[in-house]
Jmol script that loads the backbone (N, CA, C; Angstrom):
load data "model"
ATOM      1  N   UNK A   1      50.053 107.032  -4.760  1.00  0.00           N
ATOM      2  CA  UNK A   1      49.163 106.299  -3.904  1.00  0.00           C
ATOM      3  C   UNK A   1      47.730 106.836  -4.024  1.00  0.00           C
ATOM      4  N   UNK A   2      47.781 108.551  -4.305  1.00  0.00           N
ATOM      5  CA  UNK A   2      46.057 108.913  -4.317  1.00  0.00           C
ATOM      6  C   UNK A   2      45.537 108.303  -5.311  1.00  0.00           C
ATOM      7  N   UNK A   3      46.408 108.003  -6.184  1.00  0.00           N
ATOM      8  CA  UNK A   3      45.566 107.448  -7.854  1.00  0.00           C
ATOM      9  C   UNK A   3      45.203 106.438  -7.556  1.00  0.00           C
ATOM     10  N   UNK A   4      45.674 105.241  -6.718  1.00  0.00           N
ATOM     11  CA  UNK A   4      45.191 103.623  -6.388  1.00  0.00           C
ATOM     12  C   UNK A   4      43.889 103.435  -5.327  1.00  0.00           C
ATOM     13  N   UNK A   5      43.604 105.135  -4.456  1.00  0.00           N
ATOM     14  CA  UNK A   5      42.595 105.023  -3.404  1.00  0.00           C
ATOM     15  C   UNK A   5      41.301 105.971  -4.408  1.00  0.00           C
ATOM     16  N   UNK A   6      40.564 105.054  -5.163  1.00  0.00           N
ATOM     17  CA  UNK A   6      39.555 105.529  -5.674  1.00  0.00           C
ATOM     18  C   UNK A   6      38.107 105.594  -4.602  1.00  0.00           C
ATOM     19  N   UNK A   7      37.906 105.588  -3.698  1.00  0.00           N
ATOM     20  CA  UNK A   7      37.365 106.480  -2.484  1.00  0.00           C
ATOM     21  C   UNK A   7      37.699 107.726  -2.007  1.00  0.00           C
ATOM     22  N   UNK A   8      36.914 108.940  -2.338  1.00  0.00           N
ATOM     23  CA  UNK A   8      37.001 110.021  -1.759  1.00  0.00           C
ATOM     24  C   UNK A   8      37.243 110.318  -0.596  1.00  0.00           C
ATOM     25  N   UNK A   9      36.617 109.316   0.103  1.00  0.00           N
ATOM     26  CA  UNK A   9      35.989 110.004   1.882  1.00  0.00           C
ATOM     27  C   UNK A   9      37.832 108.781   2.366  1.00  0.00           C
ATOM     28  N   UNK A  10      38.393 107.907   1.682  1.00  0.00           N
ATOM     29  CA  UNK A  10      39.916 107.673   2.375  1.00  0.00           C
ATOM     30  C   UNK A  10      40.392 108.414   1.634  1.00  0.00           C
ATOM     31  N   UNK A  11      40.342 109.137   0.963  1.00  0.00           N
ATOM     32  CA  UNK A  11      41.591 110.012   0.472  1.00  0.00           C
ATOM     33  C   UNK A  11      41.903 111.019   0.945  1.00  0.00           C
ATOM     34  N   UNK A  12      40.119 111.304   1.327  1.00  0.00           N
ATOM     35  CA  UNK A  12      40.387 112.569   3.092  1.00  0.00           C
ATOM     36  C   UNK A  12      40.888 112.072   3.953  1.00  0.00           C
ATOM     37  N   UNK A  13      40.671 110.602   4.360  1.00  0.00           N
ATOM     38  CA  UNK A  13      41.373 110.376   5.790  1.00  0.00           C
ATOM     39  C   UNK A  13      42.529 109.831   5.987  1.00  0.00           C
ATOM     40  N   UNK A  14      43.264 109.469   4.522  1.00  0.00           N
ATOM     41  CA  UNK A  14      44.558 109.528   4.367  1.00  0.00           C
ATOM     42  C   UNK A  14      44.904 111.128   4.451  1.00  0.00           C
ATOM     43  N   UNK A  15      44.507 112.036   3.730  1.00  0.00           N
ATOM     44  CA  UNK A  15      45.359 113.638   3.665  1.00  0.00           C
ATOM     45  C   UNK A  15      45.284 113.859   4.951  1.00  0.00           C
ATOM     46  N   UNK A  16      44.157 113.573   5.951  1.00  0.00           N
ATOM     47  CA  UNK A  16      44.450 114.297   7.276  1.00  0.00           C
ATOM     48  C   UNK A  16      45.011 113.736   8.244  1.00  0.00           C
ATOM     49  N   UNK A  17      45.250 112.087   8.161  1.00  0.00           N
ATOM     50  CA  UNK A  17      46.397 111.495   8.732  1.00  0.00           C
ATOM     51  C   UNK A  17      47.834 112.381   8.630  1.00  0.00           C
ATOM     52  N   UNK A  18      48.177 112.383   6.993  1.00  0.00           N
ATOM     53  CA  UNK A  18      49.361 113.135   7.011  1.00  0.00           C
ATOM     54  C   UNK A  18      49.387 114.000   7.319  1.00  0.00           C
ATOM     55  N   UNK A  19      48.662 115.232   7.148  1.00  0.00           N
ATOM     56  CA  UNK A  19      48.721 116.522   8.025  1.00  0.00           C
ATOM     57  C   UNK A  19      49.332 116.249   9.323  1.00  0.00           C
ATOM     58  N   UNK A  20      48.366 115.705   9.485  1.00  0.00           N
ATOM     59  CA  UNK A  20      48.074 115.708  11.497  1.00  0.00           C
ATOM     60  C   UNK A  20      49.844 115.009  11.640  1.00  0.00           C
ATOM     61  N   UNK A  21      50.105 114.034  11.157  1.00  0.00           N
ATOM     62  CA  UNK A  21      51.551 113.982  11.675  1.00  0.00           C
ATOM     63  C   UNK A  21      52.680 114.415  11.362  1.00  0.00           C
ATOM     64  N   UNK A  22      52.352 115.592  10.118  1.00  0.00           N
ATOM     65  CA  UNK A  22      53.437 116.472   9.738  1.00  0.00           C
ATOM     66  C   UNK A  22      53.866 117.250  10.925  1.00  0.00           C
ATOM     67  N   UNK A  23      55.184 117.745  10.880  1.00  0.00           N
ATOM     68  CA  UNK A  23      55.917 118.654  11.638  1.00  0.00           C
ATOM     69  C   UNK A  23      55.456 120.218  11.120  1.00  0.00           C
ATOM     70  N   UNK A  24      55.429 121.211  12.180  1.00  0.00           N
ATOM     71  CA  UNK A  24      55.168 122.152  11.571  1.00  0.00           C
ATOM     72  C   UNK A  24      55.867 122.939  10.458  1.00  0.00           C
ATOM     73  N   UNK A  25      57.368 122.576  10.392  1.00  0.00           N
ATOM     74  CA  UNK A  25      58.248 122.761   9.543  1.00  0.00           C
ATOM     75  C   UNK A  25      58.131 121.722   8.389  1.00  0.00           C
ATOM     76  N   UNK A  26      57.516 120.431   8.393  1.00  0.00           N
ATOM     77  CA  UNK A  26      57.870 119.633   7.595  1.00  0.00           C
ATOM     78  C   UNK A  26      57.107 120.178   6.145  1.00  0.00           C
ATOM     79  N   UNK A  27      57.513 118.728   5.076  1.00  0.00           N
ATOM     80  CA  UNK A  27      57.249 118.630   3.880  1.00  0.00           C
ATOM     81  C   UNK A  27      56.517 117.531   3.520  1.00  0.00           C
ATOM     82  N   UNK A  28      55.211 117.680   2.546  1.00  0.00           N
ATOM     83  CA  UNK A  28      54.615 116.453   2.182  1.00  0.00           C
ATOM     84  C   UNK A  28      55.598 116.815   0.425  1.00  0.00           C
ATOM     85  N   UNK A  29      56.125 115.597   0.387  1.00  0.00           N
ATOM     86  CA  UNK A  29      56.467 115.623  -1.737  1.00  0.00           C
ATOM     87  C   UNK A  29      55.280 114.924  -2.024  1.00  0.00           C
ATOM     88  N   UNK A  30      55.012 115.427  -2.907  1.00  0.00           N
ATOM     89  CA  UNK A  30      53.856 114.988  -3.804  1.00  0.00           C
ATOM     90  C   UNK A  30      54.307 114.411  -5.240  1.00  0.00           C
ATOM     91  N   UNK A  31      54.342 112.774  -5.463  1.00  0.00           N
ATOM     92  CA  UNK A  31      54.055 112.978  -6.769  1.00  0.00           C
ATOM     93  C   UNK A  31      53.223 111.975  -7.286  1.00  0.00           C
ATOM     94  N   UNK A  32      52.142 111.839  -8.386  1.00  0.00           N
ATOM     95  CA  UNK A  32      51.661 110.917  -8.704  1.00  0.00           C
ATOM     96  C   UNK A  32      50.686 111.199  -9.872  1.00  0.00           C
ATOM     97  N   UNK A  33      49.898 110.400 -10.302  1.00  0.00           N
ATOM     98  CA  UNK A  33      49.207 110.977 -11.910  1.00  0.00           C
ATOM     99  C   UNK A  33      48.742 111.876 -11.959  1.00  0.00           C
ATOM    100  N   UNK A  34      48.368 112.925 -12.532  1.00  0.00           N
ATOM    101  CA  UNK A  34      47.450 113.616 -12.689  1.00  0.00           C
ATOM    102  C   UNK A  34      46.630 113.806 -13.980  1.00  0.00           C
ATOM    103  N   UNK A  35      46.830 112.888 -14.556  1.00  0.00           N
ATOM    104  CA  UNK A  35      46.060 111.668 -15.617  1.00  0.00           C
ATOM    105  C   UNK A  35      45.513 110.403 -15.816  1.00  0.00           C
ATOM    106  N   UNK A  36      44.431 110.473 -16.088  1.00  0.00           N
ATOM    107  CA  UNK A  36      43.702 108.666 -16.288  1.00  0.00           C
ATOM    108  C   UNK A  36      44.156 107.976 -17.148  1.00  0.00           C
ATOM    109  N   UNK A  37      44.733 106.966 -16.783  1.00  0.00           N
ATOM    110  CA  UNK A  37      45.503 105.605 -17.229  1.00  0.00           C
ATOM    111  C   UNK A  37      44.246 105.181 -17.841  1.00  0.00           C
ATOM    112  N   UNK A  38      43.695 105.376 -19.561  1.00  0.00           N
ATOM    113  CA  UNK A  38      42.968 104.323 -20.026  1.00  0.00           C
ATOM    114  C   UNK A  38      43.172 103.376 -19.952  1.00  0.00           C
ATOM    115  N   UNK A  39      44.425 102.346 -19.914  1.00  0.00           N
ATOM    116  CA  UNK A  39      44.342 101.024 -19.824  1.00  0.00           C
ATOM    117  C   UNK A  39      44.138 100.430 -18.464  1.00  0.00           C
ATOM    118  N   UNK A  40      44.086 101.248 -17.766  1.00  0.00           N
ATOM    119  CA  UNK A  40      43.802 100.583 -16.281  1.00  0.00           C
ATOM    120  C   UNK A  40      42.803 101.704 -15.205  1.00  0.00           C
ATOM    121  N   UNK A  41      41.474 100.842 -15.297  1.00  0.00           N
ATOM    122  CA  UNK A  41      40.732 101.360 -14.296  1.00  0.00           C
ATOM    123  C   UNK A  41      40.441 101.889 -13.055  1.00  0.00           C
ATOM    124  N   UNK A  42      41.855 100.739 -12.677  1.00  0.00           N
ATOM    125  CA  UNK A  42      41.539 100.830 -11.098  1.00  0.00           C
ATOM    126  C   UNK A  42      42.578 101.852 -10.310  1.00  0.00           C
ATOM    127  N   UNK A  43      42.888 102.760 -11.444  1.00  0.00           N
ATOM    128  CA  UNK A  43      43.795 104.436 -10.717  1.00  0.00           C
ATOM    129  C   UNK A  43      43.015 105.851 -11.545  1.00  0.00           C
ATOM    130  N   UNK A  44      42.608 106.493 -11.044  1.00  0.00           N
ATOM    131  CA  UNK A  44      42.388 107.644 -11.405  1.00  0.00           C
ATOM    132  C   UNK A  44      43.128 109.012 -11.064  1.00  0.00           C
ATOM    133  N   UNK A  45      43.639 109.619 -11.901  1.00  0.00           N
ATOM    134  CA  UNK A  45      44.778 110.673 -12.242  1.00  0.00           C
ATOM    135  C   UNK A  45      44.183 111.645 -11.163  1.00  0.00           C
ATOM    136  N   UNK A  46      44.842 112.347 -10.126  1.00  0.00           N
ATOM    137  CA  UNK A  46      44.496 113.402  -8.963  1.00  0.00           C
ATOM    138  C   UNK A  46      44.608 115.033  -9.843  1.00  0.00           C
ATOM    139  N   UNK A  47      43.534 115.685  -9.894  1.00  0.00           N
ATOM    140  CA  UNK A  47      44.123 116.844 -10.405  1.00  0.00           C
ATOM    141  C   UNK A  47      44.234 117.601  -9.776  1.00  0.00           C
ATOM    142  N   UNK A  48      45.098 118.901  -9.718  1.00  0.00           N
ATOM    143  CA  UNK A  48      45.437 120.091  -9.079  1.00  0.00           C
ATOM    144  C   UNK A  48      44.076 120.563  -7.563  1.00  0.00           C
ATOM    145  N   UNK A  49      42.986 120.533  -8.650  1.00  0.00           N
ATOM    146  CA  UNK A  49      41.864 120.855  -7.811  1.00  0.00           C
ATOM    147  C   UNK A  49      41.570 120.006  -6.511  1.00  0.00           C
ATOM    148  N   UNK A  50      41.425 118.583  -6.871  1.00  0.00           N
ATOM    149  CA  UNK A  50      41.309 117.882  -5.718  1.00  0.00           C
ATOM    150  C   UNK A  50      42.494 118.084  -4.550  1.00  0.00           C
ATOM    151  N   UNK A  51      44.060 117.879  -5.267  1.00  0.00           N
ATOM    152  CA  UNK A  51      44.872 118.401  -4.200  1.00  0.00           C
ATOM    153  C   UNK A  51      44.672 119.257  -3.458  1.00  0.00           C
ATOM    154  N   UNK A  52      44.299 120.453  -3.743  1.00  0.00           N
ATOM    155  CA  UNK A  52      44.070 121.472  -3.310  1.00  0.00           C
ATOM    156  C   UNK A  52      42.722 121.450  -2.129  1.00  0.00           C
ATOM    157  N   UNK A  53      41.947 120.375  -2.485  1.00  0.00           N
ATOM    158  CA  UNK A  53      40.807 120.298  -1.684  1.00  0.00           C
ATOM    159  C   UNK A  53      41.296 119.354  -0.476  1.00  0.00           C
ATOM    160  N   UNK A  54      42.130 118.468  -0.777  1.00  0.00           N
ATOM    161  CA  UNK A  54      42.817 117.119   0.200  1.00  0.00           C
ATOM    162  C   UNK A  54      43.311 118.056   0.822  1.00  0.00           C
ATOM    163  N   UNK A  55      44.423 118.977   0.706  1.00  0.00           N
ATOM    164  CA  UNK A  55      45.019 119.539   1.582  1.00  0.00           C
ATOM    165  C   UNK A  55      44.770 121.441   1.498  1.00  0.00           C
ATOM    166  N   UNK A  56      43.786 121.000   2.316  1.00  0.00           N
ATOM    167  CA  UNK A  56      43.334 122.820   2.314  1.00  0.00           C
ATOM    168  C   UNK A  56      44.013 123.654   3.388  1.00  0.00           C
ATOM    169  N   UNK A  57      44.031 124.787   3.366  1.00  0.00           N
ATOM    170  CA  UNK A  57      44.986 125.794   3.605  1.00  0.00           C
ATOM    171  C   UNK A  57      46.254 125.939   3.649  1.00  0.00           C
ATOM    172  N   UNK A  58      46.875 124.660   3.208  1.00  0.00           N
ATOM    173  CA  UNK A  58      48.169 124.389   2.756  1.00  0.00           C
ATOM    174  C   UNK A  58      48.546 125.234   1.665  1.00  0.00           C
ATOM    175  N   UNK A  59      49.847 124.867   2.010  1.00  0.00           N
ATOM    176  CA  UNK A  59      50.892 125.573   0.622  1.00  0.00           C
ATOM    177  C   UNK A  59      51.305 124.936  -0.390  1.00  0.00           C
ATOM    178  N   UNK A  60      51.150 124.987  -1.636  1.00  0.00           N
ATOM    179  CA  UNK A  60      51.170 123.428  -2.386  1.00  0.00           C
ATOM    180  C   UNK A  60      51.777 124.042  -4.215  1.00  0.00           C
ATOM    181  N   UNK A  61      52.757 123.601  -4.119  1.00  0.00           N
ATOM    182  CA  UNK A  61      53.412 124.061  -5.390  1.00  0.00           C
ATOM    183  C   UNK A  61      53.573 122.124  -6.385  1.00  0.00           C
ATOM    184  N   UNK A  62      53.339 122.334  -7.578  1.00  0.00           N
ATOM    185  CA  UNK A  62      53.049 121.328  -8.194  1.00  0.00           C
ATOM    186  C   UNK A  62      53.836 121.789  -9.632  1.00  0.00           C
ATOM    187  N   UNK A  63      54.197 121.413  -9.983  1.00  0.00           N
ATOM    188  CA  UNK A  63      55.011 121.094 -11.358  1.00  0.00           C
ATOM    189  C   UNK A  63      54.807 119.551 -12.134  1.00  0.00           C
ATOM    190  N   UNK A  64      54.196 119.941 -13.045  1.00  0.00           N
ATOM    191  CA  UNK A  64      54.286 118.554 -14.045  1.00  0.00           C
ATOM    192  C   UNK A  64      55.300 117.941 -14.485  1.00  0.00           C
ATOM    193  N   UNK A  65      55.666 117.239 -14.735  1.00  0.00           N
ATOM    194  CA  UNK A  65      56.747 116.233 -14.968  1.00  0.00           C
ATOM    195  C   UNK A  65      56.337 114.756 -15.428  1.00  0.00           C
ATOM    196  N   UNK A  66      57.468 114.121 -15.873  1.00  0.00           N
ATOM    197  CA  UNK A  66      57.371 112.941 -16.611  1.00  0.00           C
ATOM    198  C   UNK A  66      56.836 112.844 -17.594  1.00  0.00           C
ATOM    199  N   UNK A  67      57.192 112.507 -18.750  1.00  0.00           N
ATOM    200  CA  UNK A  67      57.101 112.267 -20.252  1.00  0.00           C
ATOM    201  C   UNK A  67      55.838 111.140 -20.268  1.00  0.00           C
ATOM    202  N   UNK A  68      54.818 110.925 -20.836  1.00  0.00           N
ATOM    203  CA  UNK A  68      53.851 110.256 -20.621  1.00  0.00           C
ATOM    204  C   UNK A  68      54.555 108.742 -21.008  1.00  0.00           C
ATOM    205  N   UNK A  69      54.564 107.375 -20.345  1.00  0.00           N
ATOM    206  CA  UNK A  69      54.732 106.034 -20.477  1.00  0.00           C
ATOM    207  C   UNK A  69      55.018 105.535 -21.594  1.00  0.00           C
ATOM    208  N   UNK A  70      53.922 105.474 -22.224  1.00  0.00           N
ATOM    209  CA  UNK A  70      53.867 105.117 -24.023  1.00  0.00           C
ATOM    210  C   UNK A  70      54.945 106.140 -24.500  1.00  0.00           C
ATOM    211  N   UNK A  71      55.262 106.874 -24.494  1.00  0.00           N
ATOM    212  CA  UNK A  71      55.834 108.173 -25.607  1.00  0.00           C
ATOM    213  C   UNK A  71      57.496 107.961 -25.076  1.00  0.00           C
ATOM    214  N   UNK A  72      57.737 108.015 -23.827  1.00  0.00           N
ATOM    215  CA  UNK A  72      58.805 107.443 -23.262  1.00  0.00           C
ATOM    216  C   UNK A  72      59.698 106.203 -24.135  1.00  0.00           C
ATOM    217  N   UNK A  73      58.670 104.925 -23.413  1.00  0.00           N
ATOM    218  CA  UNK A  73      58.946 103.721 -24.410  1.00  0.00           C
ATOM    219  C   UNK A  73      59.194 103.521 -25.555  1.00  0.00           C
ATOM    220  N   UNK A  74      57.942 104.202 -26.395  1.00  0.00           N
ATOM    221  CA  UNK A  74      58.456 104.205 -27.816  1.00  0.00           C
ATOM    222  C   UNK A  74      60.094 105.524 -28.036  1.00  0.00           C
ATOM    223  N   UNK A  75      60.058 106.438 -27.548  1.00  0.00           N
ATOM    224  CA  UNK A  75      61.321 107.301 -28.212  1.00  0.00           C
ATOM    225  C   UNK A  75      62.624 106.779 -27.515  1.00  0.00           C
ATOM    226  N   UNK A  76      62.672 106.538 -26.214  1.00  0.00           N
ATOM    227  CA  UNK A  76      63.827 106.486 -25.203  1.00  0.00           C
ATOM    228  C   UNK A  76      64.931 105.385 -25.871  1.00  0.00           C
ATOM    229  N   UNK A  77      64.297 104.327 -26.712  1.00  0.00           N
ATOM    230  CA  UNK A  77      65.494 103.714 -27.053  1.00  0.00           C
ATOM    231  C   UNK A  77      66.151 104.292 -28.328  1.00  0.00           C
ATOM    232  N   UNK A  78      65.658 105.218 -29.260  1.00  0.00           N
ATOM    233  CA  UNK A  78      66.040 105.751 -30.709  1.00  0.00           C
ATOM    234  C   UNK A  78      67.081 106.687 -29.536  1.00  0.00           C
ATOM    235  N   UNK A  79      66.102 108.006 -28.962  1.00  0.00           N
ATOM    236  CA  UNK A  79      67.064 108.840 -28.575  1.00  0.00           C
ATOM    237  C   UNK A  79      66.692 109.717 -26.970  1.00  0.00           C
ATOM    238  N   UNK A  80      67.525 109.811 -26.630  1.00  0.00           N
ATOM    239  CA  UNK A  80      66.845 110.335 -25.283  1.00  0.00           C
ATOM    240  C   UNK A  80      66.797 111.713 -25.282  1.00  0.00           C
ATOM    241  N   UNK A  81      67.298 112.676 -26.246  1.00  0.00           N
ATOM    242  CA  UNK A  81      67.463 113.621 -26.272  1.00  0.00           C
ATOM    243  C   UNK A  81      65.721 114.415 -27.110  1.00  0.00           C
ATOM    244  N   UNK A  82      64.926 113.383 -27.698  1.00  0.00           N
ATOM    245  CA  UNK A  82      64.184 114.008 -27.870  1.00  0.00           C
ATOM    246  C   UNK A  82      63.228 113.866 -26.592  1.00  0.00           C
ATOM    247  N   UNK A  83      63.423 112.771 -26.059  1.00  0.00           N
ATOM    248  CA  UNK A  83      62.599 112.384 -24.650  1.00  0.00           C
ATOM    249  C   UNK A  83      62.730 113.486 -23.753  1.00  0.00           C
ATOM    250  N   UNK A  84      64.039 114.071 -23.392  1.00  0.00           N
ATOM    251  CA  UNK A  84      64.105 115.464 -22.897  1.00  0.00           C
ATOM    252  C   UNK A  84      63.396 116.683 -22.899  1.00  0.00           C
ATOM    253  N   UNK A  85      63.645 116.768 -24.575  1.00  0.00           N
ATOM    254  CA  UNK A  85      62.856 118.101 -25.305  1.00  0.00           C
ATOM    255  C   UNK A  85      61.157 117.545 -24.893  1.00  0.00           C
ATOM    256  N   UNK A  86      60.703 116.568 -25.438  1.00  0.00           N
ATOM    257  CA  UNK A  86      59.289 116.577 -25.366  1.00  0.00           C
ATOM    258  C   UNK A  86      58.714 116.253 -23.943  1.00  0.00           C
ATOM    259  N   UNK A  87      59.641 116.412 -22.492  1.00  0.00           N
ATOM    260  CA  UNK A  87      59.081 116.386 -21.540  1.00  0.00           C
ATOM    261  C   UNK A  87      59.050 118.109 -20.924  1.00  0.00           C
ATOM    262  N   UNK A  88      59.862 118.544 -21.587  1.00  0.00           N
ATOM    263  CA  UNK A  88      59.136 120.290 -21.281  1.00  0.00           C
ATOM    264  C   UNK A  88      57.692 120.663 -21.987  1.00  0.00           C
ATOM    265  N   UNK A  89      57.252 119.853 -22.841  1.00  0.00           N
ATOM    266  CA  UNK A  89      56.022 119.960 -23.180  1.00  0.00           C
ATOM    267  C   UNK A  89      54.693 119.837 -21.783  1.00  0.00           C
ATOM    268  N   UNK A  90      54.410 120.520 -21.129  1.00  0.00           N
ATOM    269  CA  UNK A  90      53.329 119.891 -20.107  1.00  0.00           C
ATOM    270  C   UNK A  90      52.586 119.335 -20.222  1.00  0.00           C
ATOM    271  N   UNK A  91      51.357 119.067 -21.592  1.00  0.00           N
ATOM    272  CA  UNK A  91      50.540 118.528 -21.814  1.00  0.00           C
ATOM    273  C   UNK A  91      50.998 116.849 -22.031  1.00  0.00           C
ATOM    274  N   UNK A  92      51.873 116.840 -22.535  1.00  0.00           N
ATOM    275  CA  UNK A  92      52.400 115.676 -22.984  1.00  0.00           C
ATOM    276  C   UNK A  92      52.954 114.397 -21.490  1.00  0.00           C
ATOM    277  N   UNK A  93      53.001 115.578 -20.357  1.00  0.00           N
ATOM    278  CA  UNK A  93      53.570 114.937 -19.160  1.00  0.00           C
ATOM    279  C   UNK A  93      52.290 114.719 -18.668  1.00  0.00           C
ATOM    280  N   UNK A  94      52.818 113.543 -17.398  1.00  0.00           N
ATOM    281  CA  UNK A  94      51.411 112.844 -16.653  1.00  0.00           C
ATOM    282  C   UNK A  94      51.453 112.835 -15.209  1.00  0.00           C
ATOM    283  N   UNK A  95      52.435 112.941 -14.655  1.00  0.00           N
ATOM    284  CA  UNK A  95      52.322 113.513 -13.212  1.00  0.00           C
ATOM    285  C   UNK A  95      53.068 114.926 -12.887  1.00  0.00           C
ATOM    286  N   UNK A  96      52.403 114.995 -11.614  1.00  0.00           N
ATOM    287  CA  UNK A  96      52.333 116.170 -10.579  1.00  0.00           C
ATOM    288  C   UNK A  96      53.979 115.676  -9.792  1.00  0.00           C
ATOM    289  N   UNK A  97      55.344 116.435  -9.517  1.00  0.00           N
ATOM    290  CA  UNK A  97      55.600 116.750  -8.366  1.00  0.00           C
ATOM    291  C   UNK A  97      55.804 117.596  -7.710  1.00  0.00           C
ATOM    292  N   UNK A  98      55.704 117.341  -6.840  1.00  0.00           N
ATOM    293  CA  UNK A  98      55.882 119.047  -5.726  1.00  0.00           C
ATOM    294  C   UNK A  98      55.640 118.885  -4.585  1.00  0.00           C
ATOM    295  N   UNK A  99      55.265 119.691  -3.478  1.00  0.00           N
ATOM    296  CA  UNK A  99      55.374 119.853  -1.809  1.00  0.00           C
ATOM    297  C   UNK A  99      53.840 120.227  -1.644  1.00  0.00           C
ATOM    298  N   UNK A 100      53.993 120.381  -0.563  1.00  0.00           N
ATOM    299  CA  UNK A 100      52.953 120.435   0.438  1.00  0.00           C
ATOM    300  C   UNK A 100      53.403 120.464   1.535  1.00  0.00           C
ATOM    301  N   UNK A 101      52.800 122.016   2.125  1.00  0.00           N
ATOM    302  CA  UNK A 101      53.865 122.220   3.840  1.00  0.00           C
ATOM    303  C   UNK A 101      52.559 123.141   4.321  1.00  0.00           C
ATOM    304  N   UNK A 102      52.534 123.274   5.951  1.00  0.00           N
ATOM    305  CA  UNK A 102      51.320 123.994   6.385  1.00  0.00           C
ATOM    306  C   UNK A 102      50.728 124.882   6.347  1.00  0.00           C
ATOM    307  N   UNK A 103      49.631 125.555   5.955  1.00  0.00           N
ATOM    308  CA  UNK A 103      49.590 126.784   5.924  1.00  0.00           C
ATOM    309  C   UNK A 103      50.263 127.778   7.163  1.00  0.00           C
ATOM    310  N   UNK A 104      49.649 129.335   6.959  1.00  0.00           N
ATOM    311  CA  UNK A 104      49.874 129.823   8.227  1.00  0.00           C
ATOM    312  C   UNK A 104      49.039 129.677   9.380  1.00  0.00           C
TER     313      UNK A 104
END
end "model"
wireframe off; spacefill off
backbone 0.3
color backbone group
């Protein structure tokens, strides 16, 4: 969803909506690009840094994941087993998932 709100100042007032109605125990999952979709303008990829700025003094663990779209498509029908191997590659992956829970 952060990739589709290309406004800064709602992407703050979406992160502090969710804060504010997180539980103090709860969990935000996070996942979504953290790469720019050349073929489509209207999402821009969230990187680590901005997360980190959306949700400040939080606790925020992020792991890359997903095999990039194109690379998927083209291998997944030959074999899935290289689709596997080349999604431990990080560079090659395009989103972020992970948590987000309150600081202390």
């Amino acid at each position: 969803m952060f990739t589709s709100t290309l406004d800064i100042s709602m992407k703050q007032s979406i992160a502090g909506e969710m804060l504010r109605v997180l539980k103090p125990d709860g969990i935000i999952l996070w996942y979504d690009y953290y790469r720019n979709n050349p073929m489509n303008p209207d999402v821009r990829g969230v990187k680590k840094r901005e997360i980190v700025e959306l949700f400040r003094g939080c606790h925020i663990y992020l792991k890359r994941i997903t095999l990039a779209p194109p690379l998927t498509r083209a291998i997944a029908p030959r074999t899935t087993i290289l689709c596997a191997i080349l999604e431990k590659v990080p560079f090659l992956c395009t989103h972020y998932l992970g948590t987000i829970t309150k600081g202390p």
